[in-house]
N, C-alpha and C positions, 0 to 999 in steps of 0.2 A: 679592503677586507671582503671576503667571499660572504655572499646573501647567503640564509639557509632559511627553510620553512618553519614551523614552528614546531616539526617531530626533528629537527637537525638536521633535514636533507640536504644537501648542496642545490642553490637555485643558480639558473645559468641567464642570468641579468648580473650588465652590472648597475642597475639604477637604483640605488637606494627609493625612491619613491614608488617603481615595479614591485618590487622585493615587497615592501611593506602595505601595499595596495593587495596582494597577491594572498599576502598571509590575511588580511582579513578578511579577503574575499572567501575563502578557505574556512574560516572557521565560522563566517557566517553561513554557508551552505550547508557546513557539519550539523550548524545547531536549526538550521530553516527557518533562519532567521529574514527578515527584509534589507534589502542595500546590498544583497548581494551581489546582483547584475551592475549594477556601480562602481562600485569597489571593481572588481573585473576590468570592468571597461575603463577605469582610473587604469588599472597597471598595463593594461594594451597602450593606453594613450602616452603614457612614460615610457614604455617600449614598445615598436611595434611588434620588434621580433621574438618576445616572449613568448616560446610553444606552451607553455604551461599556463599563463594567463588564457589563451586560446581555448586550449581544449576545457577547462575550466566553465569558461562561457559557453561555450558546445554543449556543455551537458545542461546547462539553466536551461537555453533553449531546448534539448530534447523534454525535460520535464513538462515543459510548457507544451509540447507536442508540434514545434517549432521547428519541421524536418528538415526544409532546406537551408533555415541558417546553422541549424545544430549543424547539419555536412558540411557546407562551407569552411564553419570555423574549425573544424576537425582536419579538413584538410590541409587547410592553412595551419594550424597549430603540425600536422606531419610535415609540411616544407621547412615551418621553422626547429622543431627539432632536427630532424636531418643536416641541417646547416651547423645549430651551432647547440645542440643538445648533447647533454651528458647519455651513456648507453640507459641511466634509470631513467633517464624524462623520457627518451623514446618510445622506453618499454611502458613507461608512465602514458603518454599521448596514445602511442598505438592500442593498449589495452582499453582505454575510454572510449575511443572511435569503435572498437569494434563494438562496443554495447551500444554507442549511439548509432548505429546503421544499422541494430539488430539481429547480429549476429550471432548469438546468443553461445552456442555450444565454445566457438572460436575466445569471445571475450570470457568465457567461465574458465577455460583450460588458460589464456592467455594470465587472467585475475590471478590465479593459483601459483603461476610461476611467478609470478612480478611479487607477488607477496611471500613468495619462499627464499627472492634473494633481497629484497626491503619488507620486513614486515613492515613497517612502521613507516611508510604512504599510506596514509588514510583514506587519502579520497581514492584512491582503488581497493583499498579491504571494504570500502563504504558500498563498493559496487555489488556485491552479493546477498551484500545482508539488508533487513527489512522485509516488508509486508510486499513490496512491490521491486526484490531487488531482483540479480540476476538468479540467484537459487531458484528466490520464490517463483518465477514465470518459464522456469526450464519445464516444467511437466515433473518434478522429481517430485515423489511421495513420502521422502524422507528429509523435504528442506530443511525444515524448524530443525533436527536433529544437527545437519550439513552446519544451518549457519551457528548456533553454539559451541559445535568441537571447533569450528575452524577460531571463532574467538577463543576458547580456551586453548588452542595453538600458538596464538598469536601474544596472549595475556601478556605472556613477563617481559614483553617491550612496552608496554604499554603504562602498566603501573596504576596511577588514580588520575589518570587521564580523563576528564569531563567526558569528551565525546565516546569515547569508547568504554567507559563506563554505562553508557546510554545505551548504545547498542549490545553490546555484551548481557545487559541485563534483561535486554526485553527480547532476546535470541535464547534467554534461559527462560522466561517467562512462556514464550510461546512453545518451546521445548515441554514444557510441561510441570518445570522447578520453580511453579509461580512466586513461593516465599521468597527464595532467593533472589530472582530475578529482579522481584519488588525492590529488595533492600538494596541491590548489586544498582539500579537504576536512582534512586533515593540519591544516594553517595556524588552520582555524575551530575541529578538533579544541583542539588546544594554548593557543586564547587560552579556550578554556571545558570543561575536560573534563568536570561535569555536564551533559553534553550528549547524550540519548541518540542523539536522531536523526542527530549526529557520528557516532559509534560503529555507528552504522547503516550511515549511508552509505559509511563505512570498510569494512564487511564485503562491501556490494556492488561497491566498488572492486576487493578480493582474489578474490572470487569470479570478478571478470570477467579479472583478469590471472593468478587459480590460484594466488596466494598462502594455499593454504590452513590450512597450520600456522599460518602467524603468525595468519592470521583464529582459528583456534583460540586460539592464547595468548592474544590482543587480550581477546576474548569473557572467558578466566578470567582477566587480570589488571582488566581494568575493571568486569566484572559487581556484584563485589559490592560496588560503592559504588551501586547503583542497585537502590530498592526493587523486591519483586518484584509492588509493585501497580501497577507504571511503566507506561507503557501501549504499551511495545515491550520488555517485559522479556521477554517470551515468546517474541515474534518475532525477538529476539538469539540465543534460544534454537535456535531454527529454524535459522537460518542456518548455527548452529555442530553439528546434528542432521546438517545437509545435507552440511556436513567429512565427517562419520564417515562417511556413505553416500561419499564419494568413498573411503575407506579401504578399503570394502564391510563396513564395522563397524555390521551391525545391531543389534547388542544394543545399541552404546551409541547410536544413535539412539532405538529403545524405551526406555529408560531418559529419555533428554530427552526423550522425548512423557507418559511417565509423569509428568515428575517437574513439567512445567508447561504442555504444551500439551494434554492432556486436557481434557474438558469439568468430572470434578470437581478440576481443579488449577486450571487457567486464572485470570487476574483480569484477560486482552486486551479489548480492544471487539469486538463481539459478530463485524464482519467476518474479524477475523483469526483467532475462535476457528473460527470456518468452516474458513476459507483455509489456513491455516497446518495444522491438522489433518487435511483431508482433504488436502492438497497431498504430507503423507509418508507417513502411511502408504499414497498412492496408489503412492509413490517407491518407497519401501519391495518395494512387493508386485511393481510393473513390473520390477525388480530383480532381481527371484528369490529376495525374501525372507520367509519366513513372515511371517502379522501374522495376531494371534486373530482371530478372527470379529469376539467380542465388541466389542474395539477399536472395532470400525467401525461394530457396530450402537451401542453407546452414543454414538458422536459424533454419528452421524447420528441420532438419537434427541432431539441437543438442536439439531442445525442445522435441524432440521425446525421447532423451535419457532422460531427465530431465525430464517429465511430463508422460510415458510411458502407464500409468492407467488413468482412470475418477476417479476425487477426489473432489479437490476444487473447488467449480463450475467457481470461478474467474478464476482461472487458465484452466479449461475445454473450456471456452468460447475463451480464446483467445488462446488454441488449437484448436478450429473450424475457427480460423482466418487463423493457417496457412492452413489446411488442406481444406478449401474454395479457398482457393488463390493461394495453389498449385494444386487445382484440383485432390485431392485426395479421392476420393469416399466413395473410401472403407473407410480412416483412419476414415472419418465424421462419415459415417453410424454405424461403431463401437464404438465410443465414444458415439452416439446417443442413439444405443438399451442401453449400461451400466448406463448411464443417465438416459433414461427412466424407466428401469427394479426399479434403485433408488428411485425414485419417487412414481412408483405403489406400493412399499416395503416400503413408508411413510421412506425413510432414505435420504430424499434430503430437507433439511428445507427450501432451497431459491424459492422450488417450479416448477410450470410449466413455469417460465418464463425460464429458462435456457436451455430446448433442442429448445423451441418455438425461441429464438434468434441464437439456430447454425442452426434449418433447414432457417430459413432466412439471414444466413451469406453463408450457399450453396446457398441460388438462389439467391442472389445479384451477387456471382461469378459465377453464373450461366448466369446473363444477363436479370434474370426474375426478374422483378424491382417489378413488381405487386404482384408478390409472396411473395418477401420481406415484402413488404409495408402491405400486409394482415396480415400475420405471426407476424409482428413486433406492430403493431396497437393495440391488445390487453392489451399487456404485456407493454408497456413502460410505464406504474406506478408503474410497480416492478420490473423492471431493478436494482433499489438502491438496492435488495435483493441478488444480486452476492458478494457486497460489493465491496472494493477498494474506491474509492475518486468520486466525484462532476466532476473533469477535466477527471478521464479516461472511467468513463460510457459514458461521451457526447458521445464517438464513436459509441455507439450505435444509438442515437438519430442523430446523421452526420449520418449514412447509409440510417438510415429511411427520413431525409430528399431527400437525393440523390436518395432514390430509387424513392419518390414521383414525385422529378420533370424529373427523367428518364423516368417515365411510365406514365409520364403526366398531376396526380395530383397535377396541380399547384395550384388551391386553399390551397389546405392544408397544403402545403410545405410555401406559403406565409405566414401561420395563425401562423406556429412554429416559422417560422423566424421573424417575428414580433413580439412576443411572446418574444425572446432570446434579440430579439434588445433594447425590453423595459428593459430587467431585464438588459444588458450591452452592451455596444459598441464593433462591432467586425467588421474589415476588412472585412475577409472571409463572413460573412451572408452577408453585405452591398452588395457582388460582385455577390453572390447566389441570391438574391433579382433583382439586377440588369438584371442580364441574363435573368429571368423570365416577364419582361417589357414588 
C-alpha cells in the first residue's frame, strides 16, 4: 500500500518505518515541538533515499543557523528526489532549498506555485508565514496582510486542522483582526496542546488585546510540559519577561533573562538568542531600568560570533542594539557603511528604513533623544519592513516614544500613547502618560 503524509499526500518510500518516522517528524516541527531532528533522522536511517525526510532535516539545521549541513542535506535531498521523486516532492525539495540557501524572492515565487497546485503541503505553506517566515524577511510592508489572505486562500483544504488553525490565526491576529485571530488560534490550541507555536501565537494574541495576566498564567500553566530544549521555550520566556516590564517588574524580567535568555542558559536558534536578548534588556534600560553592563557586554560577545556580517536586516537591527548600548562605535559605523553600501546596490529590499533606525538606536544611546526622534519619525510606517512580529517591532516605536518625551516633545509622545491606549490597555503607556501630566 502506498505511504501518504498526514494531509494525504503520496510519500515516495516504501518503508513503512520511513513513512511513519517522516509523518512525525512533520508534525513535530509544525508544532516546535522537541524529537524532531530524531524522528527525521529515524526515517533517513529506514531510508536513505527518502528526499523528503532529507530536505526535512535541511531545514532543522537552517533554523539552528547550521549552513553547511542545512546545504548538504538539501542537496542530497535534490539527488534523491530526481531519482525517485513524485513531480510534488521535487517541487516540495527544490522550493525548501531555495529558502534554506536564501534565496528569498526565487523560494517566495517558487512557495506560491507549489501551493497553487498542492495546497495542502504544509511544511511549504509553513514557509511564508510567521514572525520570521519567508513574507516576513522579503522587505514587504504589507506582510501581516500577504500572510492572512494567503491562509484564507488556502482555508477550505484545510478545515480544523490543529496546525493550521495555529497559523491562520495568529496571521489574523498580527493582521490586525486580534479577536478573531485569538479565537481562530484557541480552537488549533485545544485540538493539540503539544503545540508550542499555539501557545505562541496565544501570547501574541493577549499581547495585542493586553490580556496580560492571563498571558502570564497561560505561560506557567503550559510551560512545563514543554522541554527547555524546545526551540521557543526561551522565546515563551520573552514574552512572559515583557508581562513583568508592563508591571514595571524589572527584577523579575532579569531573572527570566537570567534563568534562560542569556547566552550561557539559552538552547534558542541562534536568531532569537540575538533577538530576544538584546530586544529586553534594550526594553529594560529604555525604561528606566538598571541592566549590568556586563549583561550586555557578554551577550553581545556571543552575538558578535553568531551575526558577524550585515545580512538580515532583523537581525542587523538588533545588532545596532547591542553595539548602541555597548557604546561601540566603530562595531555601528561598520555595520552601517555595509548596510548602506546594500541599499545604494538596490540589494536591501526592506529599504532606507533600516540604517535610518540603527543611526537612531546610536543616539538614543547617545543621550541625543532629539536625534532619535528625528531619525526615527520618518521611517516608523516601515519599520513592519524588517519583519519579525507586531510585539517585537514595538521596540522601536518604545524608543521613539521615550526619546520624545526625553527631548521634550510631549505633545507627540501624548498623540502615540493615546493612539496605543485606544487600540489596548497597557500598564506601561497609562504610567508614561502619567508622568507627562
Amino acid at each position: 500500500m502506498a505511504h501518504e503524509d498526514r494531509y494525504g499526500l503520496p510519500l515516495s518510500t516504501s518503508s513503512h518505518e520511513a513513512a511513519s518516522a517522516y509523518r512525525e517528524g512533520v508534525d513535530l516541527m509544525l508544532a516546535g515541538w522537541t524529537g524532531t531532528a530524531e524522528a527525521l533522522e529515524r526515517a533517513i536511517a529506514a531510508d536513505p533515499d527518502f528526499a523528503l525526510a532529507h530536505i526535512a532535516r535541511a531545514r532543522v539545521h537552517a533554523f539552528y543557523q547550521q549552513g553547511d549541513l542545512a546545504r548538504q542535506k538539501a542537496a542530497l535531498a535534490r539527488e534523491c528526489a530526481a531519482k525517485r521523486g513524485t513531480m510534488r516532492e521535487r517541487s516540495h525539495v527544490e522550493t525548501l532549498a531555495l529558502a534554506i540557501e536564501g534565496r528569498l524572492p526565487e523560494a517566495i515565487a517558487a512557495t506560491l506555485k507549489h501551493v497553487e497546485a498542492w495546497p495542502r503541503d504544509a511544511l511549504v505553506l509553513s514557509l511564508p508565514l510567521g514572525a520570521f517566515g519567508l513574507f516576513a524577511f522579503s522587505g514587504m510592508a504589507d506582510h501581516d496582510r500577504a500572510r492572512h489572505e494567503l491562509c484564507e486562500r488556502v482555508a477550505q483544504h484545510y478545515g480544523e486542522d490543529w496546525w493550521f488553525l495555529t497559523m491562520s490565526g495568529w496571521a489574523m491576529t498580527e493582521n490586525g483582526d486580534v479577536t478573531r485571530g485569538r479565537g481562530v488560534t484557541e480552537r488549533g490550541f485545544d485540538l493539540r496542546r503539544a503545540n508550542a507555536h499555539a501557545a505562541h501565537a496565544m501570547l501574541h494574541a493577549m499581547f495585542e488585546d493586553g490580556s496580560i495576566e492571563a498571558a502570564d498564567r497561560l505561560v506557567d500553566e503550559w510551560l512545563p510540559s514543554y522541554d527547555r530544549a524546545g526551540i521557543l521555550h526561551g522565546h515563551i520566556r520573552w514574552h512572559q519577561a515583557l508581562g513583568a516590564l508592563e508591571h514595571g517588574d524589572a527584577a523579575r524580567a532579569l531573572r527570566i533573562y537570567a534563568d534562560v535568555l542569556q547566552p550561557s542558559a539559552t538552547q534558542a536558534p541562534p536568531l532569537n538568542v540575538v533577538t530576544d536578548g538584546a530586544s529586553l534588556l534594550w526594553r529594560l534600560s529604555a525604561y528606566g531600568h538598571a541592566v549590568p553592563k556586563t549583561l550586555w557586554l557578554d551577550a553581545d560577545a556571543t552575538a558578535q560570533k553568531l551575526f558577524p556580517k550585515s545580512g538580515l536586516p532583523f537581525a542587523d537591527v538588533h545588532m545596532a542594539l547591542f553595539a548602541a548600548a555597548t557604546q561601540n562605535r566603530e562595531a555601528l559605523a561598520a555595520r552601517l557603511a555595509v548596510i548602506e553600501q546594500r541599499l545604494d546596490e538596490g540589494k536591501l529590499p526592506a529599504g532606507p528604513v533600516v540604517p535610518a533606525i540603527c543611526r537612531a538606536l546610536g543616539a538614543f544611546a547617545d543621550e541625543d533623544y532629539a536625534a532619535c526622534a528625528q531619525a526615527l519619525a520618518p521611517v516608523l510606517g516601515e519599520v513592519v519592513r524588517i519583519g519579525g512580529s507586531h510585539a517585537q517591532r514595538e521596540l522601536i516605536e518604545d524608543t521613539f516614544i521615550v526619546a520624545l518625551m526625553r527631548s521634550g516633545d510631549l505633545p507627540r509622545a501624548r498623540s502615540l500613547l493615546d493612539a496605543r491606549l485606544h487600540r489596548r490597555p497597557s500598564l506601561r503607556d497609562t504610567r508614561w502618560q502619567a508622568a507627562m501630566a
